[in-house]
Each structure stands twice: as structure tokens, then as C-alpha cells.
FILOMI-49921 format. One record per residue (C-alpha): residue in one letter; y, z, x; residue number from 0. Coordinates in pm, whole numbers. Layout:
N
ATOM lumke  north     up   east tordren
ATOM     A      Y      Z      X     NUM
...
END
This chain:
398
ATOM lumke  north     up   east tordren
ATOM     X  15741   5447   9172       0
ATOM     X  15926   5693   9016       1
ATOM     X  15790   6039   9143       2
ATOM     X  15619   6279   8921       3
ATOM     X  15271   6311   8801       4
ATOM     X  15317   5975   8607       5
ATOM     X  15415   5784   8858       6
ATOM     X  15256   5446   8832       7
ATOM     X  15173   5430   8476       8
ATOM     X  15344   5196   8229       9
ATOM     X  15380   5329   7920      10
ATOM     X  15508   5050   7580      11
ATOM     X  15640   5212   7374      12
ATOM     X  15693   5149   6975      13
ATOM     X  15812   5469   6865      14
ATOM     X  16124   5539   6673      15
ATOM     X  16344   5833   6533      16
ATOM     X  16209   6139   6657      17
ATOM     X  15820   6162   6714      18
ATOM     X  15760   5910   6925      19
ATOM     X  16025   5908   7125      20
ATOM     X  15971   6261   7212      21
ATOM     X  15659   6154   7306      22
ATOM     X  15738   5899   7547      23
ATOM     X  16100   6112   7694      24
ATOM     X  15755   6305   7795      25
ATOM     X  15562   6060   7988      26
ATOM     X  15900   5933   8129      27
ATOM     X  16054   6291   8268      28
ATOM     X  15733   6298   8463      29
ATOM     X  15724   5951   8604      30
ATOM     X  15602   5706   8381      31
ATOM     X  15784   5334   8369      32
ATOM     X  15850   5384   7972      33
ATOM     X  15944   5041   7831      34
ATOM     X  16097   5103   7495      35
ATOM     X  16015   4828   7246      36
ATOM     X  16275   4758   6967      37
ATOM     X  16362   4547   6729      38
ATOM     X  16677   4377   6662      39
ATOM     X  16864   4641   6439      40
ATOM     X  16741   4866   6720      41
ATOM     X  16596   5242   6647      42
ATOM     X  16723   5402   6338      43
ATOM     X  16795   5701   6550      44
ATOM     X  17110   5458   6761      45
ATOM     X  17292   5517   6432      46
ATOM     X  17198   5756   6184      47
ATOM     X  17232   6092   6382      48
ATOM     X  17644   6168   6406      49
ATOM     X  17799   6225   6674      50
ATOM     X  17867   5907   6956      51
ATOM     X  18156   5757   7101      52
ATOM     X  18011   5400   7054      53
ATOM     X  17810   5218   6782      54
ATOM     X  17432   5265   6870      55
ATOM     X  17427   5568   7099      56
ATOM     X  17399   5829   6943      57
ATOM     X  17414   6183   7122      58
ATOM     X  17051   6272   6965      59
ATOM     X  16935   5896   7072      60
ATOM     X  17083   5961   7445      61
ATOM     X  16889   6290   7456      62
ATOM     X  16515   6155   7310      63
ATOM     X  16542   5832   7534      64
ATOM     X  16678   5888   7878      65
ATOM     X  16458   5760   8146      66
ATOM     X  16332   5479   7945      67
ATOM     X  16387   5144   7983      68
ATOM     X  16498   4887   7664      69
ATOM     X  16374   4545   7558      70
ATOM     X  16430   4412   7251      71
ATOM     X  16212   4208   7075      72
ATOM     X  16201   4033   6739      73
ATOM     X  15763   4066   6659      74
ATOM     X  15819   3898   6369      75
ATOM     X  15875   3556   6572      76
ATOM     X  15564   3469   6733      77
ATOM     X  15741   3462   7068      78
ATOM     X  15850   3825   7039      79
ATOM     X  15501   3913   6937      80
ATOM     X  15344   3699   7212      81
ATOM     X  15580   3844   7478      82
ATOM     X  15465   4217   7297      83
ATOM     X  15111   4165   7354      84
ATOM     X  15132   4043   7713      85
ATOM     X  15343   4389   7792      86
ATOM     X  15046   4549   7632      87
ATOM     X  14777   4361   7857      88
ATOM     X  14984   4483   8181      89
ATOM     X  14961   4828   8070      90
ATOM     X  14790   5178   8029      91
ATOM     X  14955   5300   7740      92
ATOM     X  15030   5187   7395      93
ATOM     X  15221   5423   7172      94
ATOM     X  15314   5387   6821      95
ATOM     X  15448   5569   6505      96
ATOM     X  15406   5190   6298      97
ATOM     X  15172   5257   6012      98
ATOM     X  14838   5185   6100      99
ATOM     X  14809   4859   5838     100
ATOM     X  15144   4718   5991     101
ATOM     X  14975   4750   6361     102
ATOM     X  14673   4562   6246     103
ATOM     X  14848   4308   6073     104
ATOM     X  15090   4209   6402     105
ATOM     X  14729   4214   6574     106
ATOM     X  14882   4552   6748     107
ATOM     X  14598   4797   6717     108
ATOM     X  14329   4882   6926     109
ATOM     X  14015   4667   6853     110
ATOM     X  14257   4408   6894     111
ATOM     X  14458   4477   7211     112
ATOM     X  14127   4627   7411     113
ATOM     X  14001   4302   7384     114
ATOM     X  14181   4200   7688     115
ATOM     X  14321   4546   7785     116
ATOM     X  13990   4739   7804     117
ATOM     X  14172   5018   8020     118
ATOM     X  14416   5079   7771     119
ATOM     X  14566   5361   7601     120
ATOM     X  14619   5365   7248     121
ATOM     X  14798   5619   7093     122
ATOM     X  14908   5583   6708     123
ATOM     X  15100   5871   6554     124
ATOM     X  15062   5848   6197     125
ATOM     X  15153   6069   5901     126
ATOM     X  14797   6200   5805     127
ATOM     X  14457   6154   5943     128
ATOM     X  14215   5866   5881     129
ATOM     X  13949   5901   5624     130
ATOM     X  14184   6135   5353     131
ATOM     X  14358   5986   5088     132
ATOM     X  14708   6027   5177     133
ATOM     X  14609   5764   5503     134
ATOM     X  14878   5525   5563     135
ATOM     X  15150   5695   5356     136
ATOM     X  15468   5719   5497     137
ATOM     X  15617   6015   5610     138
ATOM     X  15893   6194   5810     139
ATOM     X  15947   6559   5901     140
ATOM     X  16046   6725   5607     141
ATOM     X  15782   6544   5440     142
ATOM     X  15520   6718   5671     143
ATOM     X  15707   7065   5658     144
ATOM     X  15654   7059   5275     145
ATOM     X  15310   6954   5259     146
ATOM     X  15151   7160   5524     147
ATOM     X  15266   7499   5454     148
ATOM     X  15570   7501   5662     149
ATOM     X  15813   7531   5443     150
ATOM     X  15577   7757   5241     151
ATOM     X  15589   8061   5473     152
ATOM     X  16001   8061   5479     153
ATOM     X  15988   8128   5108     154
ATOM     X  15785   8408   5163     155
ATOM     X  15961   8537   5404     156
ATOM     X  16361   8477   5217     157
ATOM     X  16188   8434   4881     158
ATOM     X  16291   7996   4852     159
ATOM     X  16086   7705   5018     160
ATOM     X  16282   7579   5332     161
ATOM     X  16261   7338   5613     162
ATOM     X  16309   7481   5947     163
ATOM     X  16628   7336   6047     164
ATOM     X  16463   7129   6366     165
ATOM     X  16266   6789   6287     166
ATOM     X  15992   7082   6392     167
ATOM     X  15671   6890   6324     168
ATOM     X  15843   6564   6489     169
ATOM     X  15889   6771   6797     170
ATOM     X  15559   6965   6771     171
ATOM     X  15316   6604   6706     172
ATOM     X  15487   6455   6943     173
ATOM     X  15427   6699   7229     174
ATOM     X  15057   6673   7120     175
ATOM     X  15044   6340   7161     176
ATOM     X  15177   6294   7513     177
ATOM     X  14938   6616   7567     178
ATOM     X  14629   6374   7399     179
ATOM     X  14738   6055   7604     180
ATOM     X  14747   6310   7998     181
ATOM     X  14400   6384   7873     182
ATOM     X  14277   6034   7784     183
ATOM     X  14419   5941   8120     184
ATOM     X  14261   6182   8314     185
ATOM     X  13880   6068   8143     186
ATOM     X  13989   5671   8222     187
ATOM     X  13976   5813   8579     188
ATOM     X  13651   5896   8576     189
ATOM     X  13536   5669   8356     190
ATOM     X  13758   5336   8381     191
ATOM     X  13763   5254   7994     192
ATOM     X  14037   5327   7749     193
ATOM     X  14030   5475   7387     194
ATOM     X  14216   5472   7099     195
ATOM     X  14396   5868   6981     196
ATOM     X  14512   5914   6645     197
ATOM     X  14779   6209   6600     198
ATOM     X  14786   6309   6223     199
ATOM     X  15134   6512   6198     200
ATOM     X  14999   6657   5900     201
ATOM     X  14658   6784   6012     202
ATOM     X  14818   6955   6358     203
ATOM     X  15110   7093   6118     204
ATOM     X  14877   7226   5913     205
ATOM     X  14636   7337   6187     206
ATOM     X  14938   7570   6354     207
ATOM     X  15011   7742   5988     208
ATOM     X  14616   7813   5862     209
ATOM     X  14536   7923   6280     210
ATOM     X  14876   8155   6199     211
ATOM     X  14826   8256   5861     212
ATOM     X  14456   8207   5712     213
ATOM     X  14419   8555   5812     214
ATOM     X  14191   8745   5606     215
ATOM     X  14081   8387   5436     216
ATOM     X  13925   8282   5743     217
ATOM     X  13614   8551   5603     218
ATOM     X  13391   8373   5329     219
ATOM     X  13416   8548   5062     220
ATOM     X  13814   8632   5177     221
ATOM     X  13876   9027   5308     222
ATOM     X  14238   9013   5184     223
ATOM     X  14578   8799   5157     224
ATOM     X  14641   8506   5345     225
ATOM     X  14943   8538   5548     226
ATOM     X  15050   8768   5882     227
ATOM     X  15320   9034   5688     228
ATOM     X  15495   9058   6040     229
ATOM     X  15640   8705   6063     230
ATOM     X  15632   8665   5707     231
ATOM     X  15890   8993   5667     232
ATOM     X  16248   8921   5540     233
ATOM     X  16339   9139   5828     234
ATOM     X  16120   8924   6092     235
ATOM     X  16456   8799   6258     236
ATOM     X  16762   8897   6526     237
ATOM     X  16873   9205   6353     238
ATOM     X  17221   9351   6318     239
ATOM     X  17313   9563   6616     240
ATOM     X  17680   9757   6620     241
ATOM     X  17866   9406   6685     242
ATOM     X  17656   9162   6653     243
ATOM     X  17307   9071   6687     244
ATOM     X  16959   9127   6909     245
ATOM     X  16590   9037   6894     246
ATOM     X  16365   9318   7032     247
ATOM     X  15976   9320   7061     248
ATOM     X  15849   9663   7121     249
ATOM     X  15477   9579   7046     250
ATOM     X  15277   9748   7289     251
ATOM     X  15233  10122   7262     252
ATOM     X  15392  10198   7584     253
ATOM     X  15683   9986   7445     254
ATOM     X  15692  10081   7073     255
ATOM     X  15661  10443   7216     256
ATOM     X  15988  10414   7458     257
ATOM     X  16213  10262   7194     258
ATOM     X  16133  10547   6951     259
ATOM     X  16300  10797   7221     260
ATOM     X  16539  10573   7300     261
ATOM     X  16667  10568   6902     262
ATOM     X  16605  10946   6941     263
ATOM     X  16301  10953   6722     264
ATOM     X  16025  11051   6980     265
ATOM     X  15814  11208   6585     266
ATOM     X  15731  10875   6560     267
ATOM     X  15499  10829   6836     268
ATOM     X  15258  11057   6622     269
ATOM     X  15359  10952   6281     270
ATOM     X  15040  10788   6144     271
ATOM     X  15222  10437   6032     272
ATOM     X  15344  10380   6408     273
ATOM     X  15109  10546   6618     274
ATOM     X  14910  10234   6718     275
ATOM     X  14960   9843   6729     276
ATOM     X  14751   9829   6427     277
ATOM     X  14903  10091   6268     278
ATOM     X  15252   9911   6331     279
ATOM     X  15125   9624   6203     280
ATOM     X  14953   9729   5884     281
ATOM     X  15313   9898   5802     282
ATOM     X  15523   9634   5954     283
ATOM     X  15810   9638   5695     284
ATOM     X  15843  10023   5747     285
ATOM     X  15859   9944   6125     286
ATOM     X  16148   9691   6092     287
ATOM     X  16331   9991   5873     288
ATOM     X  16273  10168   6169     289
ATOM     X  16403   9938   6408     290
ATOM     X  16702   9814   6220     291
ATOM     X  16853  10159   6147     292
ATOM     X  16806  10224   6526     293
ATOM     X  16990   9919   6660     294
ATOM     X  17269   9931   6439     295
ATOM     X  17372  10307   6620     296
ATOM     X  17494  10090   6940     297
ATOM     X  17614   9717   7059     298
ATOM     X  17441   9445   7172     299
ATOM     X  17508   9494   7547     300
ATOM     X  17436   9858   7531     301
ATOM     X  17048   9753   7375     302
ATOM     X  17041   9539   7605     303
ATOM     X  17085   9777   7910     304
ATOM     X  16840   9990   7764     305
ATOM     X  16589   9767   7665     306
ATOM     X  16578   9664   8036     307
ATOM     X  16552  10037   8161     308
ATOM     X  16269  10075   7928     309
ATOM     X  16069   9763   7977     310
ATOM     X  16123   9661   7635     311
ATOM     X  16121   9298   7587     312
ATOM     X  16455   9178   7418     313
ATOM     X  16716   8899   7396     314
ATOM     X  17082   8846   7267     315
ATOM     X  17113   8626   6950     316
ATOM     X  17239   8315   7087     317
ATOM     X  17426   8033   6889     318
ATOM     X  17370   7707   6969     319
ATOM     X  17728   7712   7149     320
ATOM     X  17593   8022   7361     321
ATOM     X  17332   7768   7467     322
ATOM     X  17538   7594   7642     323
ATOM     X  17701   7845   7846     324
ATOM     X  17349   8120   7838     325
ATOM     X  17408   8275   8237     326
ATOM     X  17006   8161   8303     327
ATOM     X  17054   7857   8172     328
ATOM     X  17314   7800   8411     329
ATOM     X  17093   7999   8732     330
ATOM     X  16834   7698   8691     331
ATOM     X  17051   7414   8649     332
ATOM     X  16933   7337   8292     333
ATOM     X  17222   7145   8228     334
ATOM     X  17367   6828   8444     335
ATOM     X  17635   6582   8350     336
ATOM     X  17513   6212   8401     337
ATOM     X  17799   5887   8395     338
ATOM     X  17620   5693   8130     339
ATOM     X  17748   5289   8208     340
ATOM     X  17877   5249   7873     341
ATOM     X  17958   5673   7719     342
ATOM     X  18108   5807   8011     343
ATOM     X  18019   6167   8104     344
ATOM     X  17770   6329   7890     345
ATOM     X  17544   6642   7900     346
ATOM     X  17183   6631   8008     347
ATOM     X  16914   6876   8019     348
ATOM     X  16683   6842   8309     349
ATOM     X  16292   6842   8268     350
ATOM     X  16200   7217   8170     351
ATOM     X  15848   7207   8315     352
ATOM     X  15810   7208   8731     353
ATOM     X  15495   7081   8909     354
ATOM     X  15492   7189   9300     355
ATOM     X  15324   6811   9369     356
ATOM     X  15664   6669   9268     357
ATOM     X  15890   6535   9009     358
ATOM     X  16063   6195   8909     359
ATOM     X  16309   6137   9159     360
ATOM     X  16537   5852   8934     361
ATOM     X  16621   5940   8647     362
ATOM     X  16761   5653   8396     363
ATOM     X  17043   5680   8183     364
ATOM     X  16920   5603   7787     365
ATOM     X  16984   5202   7755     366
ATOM     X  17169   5049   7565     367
ATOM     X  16963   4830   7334     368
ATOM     X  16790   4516   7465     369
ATOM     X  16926   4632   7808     370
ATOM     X  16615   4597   8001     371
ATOM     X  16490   4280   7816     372
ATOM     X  16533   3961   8087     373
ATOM     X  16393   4235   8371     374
ATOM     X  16092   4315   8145     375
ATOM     X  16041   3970   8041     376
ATOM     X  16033   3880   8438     377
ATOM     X  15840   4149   8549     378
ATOM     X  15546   4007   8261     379
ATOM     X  15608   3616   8460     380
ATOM     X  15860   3457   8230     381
ATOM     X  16069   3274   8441     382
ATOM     X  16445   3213   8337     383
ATOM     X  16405   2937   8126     384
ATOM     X  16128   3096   7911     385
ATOM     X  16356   3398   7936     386
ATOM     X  16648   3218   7803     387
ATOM     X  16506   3001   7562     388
ATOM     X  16344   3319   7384     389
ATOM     X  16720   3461   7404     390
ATOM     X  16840   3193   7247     391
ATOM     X  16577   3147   6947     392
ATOM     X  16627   3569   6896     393
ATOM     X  16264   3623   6972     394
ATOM     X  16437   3843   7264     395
ATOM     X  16783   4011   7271     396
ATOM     X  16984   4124   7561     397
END
């Protein structure tokens, strides 16, 4: 057992690029036995993201698949499907991003595998949601960003549709799927019996903007414009300070009413537009005037000071360079450096969530492909024959 709250479950895992596999480096940081199940080219994400000193390990795939181990199997040889399906009947969870017509033609979904697996998890991350017409379509992030209003609020806020520069909604559905799978978990233990979860990308994408956004349109007949003006504002941003650049977040009255004296504008604590959170609101793009012609008067560090006197929450602009070098960053140990068997020394965050019952206690380098495969296969019973004979047919690869 690994430590952590996970400790104990097994976790198979058919995921690739991004949304999975963020969804099962989850599970894994906190304990799960994560057996990565790929094919022989091996996840897209081994060679399409830049950036590795070898063929197939990528930096981005070494970050989304540490503490996982690899097997490689070819499912469509009916050895490497048989040897798939008796993982599966060993296991609690079942994770996918495989379209749900290609699960049920391998015989992979769950009507199939509860059969003899009644405790298991089934977890299918899929584009859009069952029972709407763009079901089974293929997508990726920036095809969710576009159609579910993503993309839609950065060109009202810089005036052209744009993808947030983050596989966002990869990220974002996959986090709510290892969220969806701890809760199926915890009702198995009280009832004994799996279930199948479906996690539309689409539907929670679309969920965050309209819970954001809908606004006045949540009223039948609508009271007003969709969209909240405040993050929606050009100016809704780190703004320019004397050398560089600093978000502040004076929203409170207390707070909105100490940065007004400290810009030496104490009028404004009675002028009608900024006088209450509502007020401040309803005139938000007079407020970010405000605040911009304010901050540009000193630097960075001298906000920064001040803000802190004042209680005013703020932050430095940090690049994704000062990320790697940000003083708290450093105070919790966020980074570690790891001696991966095959990259040498690389970078690794740790786990950014703490639990005071404990935490894994081994982590795993991210494996090479089929690295894991003959330890898998002999965990499930194959002995060495079966193990080689499947090597040597490529059902399996090491």
C-alpha cells in the first residue's frame, strides 16, 4: 500500500493526452495503484508536447503521469483484450476518455464489464453528454473552449474569441471526474455495488460559464445582459504599476475604502459610483480607471508593502519563470527534483492538497512505456510463459 486516502484501490486506466490522465495523476498522488493502459504507439502525449531529452517522454507526459504504473497492451489482439478485461475484473476503477461506441465495441463498457466486476467503477469521460446530438463526437480542448462559451467571454473582454492558453477544460473535467469517482467510492462503501459516471466536458464547461455569466438571464423573462462586466472588463487583469505589474482586489468596503486613501483619494469613499460593493460593481470599468491611475504613481514592491499594511488582498504578476523561483513556492517545498531511470534529474511538483490522515509515501517516477507490463501481467496470474508468449505475438510490449 501506498499511503494516502487511496491506498488500496486499483485504478485501470485508459486515458490519454490530457483529461484523463489528469484524472488518474489524481487518484495516484493520493494512493491509488494506477495501472496505465496503452497501446503500442503509446499516448499521443509521449511525443507531441516539445520539450524531452528522449523519444517518448515528454516533459508534459512526465508531469500528467508520475506515480502510475505502464503496461502496454495491443486490444486489438484478442490476447491484449483478454489480458485488459481480466485487469478490469481485479479492480475498482475503470477510467476512460475512448468514445463511448469504441468501449462497447472492445466489450469495454459498463453493462459489459459489471457482469463479472459488479463492484466496479466506471468512469467514461466523453466529449458531450448522452442523449444530445453531438454524443459520441470527438473532441479535444479547444474544441470544448469554443463551443461552451469559453472562448466567448475573452472576446468580450479583448474584443476577439480566444482559447485560454491552458488545455483549461482538460484540466477542469478531469478534476471532476476523479472528484465523481471519490464519491462513487465512498457510496460502494455503504452500499457494495458499483456504477457507471459519465463526465460530459462540454456540459461542466458550459455549466462553469452560464453559473458565471447567465446573470440577469437566469430571471424568466431576462432583467438585463448576460455576462458579469467585472471579469468581462478589458481592464479585468494584472495592471501596470510604476515598473511592472500587480493584481489587487480591494472588494470589500473596508478594503475598497483603504486603497482610496492610500492613492490619496479618500472623496471616493462617498462618491456615489464607489461607495458600496454594488455600487463598485455596477460602475466597474470606472473603478478599474480608478485603480489603474493609482497603481501606476508607485512600483510593484512599494504596492505591495502597502497593500499588506492595509489588508488589501494583492499579488505580484508572476511569469511562468517566476514560478519557478516564487519565495512561497519554495517555503512549502512545491518543487522537488526526482532521478527519473532513463531522463536524469527533472523537476517535480509535489501533491498541492494535504490530508492530516496521511499521504502516499512512494512516489513513482512516470514509466517508460510498457514498463510495468510482465509485473502487471503477473500480478493478474500469467505465469512467464503466458507472459512471454503474449510478448512475443505483440499482444503485450515491454
Amino acid at each position: 500500500m501506498a499511503g494516502g486516502p487511496l491506498a488500496g484501490v486499483r485504478v485501470i486506466d485508459q486515458t490519454t493526452i490530457v483529461v484523463g490522465p489528469i484524472c488518474s495523476r489524481t487518484l495516484a498522488d493520493h494512493g491509488a495503484d494506477v495501472i496505465k493502459v496503452e497501446a503500442p504507439g503509446g499516448d499521443l502525449l509521449r511525443t507531441m508536447a516539445h520539450g524531452s531529452r528522449n523519444p517518448g517522454m515528454s516533459g508534459k507526459f512526465l508531469n500528467f503521469n508520475r506515480n502510475k504504473r505502464s503496461i502496454c497492451l495491443d486490444l486489438k489482439q484478442p490476447d491484449g483484450l483478454a489480458a485488459m478485461k481480466r485487469l478490469i475484473a481485479e479492480a475498482d476503477v475503470f477510467v476512460s476518455n475512448v468514445r463511448p461506441q469504441g468501449l462497447e465495441r472492445a466489450g469495454l463498457d459498463y453493462e459489459s464489464l459489471s457482469k463479472t466486476n459488479p463492484r466496479l467503477i466506471h468512469c467514461s469521460i466523453v466529449g458531450f453528454g448522452k442523449g444530445g446530438r453531438y454524443y459520441n463526437r470527438p473532441a479535444y480542448d479547444p474544441i470544448i473552449q469554443s463551443v461552451s462559451g469559453v472562448a466567448a467571454t475573452l472576446h468580450r473582454a479583448t474584443g476577439e474569441p480566444r482559447f485560454v492558453p491552458m488545455v483549461m477544460t482538460d484540466h477542469t473535467s478531469g478534476l471532476i471526474a476523479a472528484q465523481a469517482i471519490g464519491f462513487a467510492l465512498f457510496r460502494r462503501e455503504k452500499t457494495g455495488i458499483g456504477e457507471a459516471i459519465e463526465v460530459p466536458m462540454f456540459e461542466n464547461m458550459a455549466s462553469f460559464v452560464t453559473s458565471e455569466h447567465m446573470g440577469a438571464a437566469t430571471f424568466e423573462p431576462p432583467v438585463g445582459p448576460t455576462g458579469d462586466g467585472r471579469l468581462l472588463s478589458p481592464h479585468y487583469r494584472p495592471l501596470p504599476t510604476k515598473d511592472g505589474y500587480i493584481t489587487v482586489g480591494p472588494n470589500t468596503d473596508a478594503q475598497a475604502f483603504a486603497f482610496f486613501d492610500a492613492i490619496g483619494q479618500p472623496e471616493l469613499k462617498t462618491d456615489p459610483r464607489f461607495d458600496s460593493a454594488a455600487s463598485r460593481t455596477a460602475n466597474a470599468e470606472a473603478y478599474f480607471q480608478v485603480r489603474m491611475a493609482g497603481l501606476a504613481r508607485k512600483t510593484t514592491d512599494e504596492w505591495l508593502v502597502i497593500c499588506a499594511e492595509i489588508d488589501v488582498p494583492a499579488a505580484r504578476y508572476n511569469t511562468i519563470e517566476d514560478l519557478l523561483v516564487d519565495p512561497h513556492l519554495q517555503d512549502v517545498g512545491f518543487y522537488t527534483y526526482e532521478d527519473h531511470p532513463s531522463e536524469g534529474q527533472i523537476r517535480r511538483t509535489r501533491t498541492a492538497n494535504s490530508f492530516s490522515g496521511g499521504h502516499r509515501e512512494d512516489p513513482r517516477h512516470a514509466p517508460l512505456l510498457g514498463e510495468n507490463t510482465a509485473d502487471v501481467l503477473a500480478d493478474a496470474g500469467y505465469s512467464e510463459a503466458s507472459i512471454a508468449a503474449m510478448l512475443e505475438s505483440g499482444a503485450a510490449k515491454a
